[in-house]
C-alpha positions in Angstrom: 56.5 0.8 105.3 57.9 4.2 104.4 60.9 5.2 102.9 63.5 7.4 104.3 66.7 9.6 102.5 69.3 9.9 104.2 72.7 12.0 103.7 76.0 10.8 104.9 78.4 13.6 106.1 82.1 12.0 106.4 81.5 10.5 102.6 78.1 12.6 101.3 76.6 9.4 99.8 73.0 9.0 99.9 70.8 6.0 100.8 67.2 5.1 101.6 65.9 3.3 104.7 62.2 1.3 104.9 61.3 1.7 108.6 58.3 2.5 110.5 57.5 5.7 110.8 57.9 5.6 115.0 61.6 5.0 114.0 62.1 7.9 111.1 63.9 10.2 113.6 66.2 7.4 114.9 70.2 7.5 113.8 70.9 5.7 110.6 74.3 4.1 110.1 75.0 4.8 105.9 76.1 1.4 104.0 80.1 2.7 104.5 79.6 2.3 108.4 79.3 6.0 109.3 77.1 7.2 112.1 77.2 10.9 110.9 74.4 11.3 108.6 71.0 13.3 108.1 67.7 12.6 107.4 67.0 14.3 104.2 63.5 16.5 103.3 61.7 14.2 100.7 58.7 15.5 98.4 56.0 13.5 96.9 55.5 13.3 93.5 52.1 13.4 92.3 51.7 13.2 88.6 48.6 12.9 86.1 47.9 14.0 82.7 43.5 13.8 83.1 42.4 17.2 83.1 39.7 18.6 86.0 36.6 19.0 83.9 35.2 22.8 83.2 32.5 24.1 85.2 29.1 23.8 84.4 27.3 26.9 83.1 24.2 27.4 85.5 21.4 25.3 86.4 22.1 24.3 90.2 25.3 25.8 91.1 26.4 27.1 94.2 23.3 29.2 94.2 21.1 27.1 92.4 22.6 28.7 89.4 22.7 32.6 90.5 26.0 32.8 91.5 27.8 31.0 88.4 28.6 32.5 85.7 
């Protein structure tokens, strides 16, 4: 189930809600009780440290090898 950030106005905490995704646009009441909040823009973090191999040199390329160089 994914998980939502929300801001709340009246006291500017944050907080996180798991809920379906059907429901991500619904109101969310923060943990203090207020109704006045906003659904916050979240990223994804992607991370990795394995490097994308270097290109082959010829031999079947894109044109059988004519094209790479």
């Amino acid at each position: 189930m994914p998980r939502y950030e929300y801001r709340c106005r009246p006291c500017g905490s944050t907080f996180e809600l798991n809920r379906p995704m059907a429901e991500s646009s619904a109101p969310a009441v923060c943990p203090e009780g207020h109704e006045d909040t906003v659904k916050l823009l979240s990223t994804v973090a992607v991370g990795g440290s394995a490097a994308a191999p270097a290109p082959a040199r010829g031999g079947g390329g894109c044109c059988g090898g004519g094209c790479c160089g």
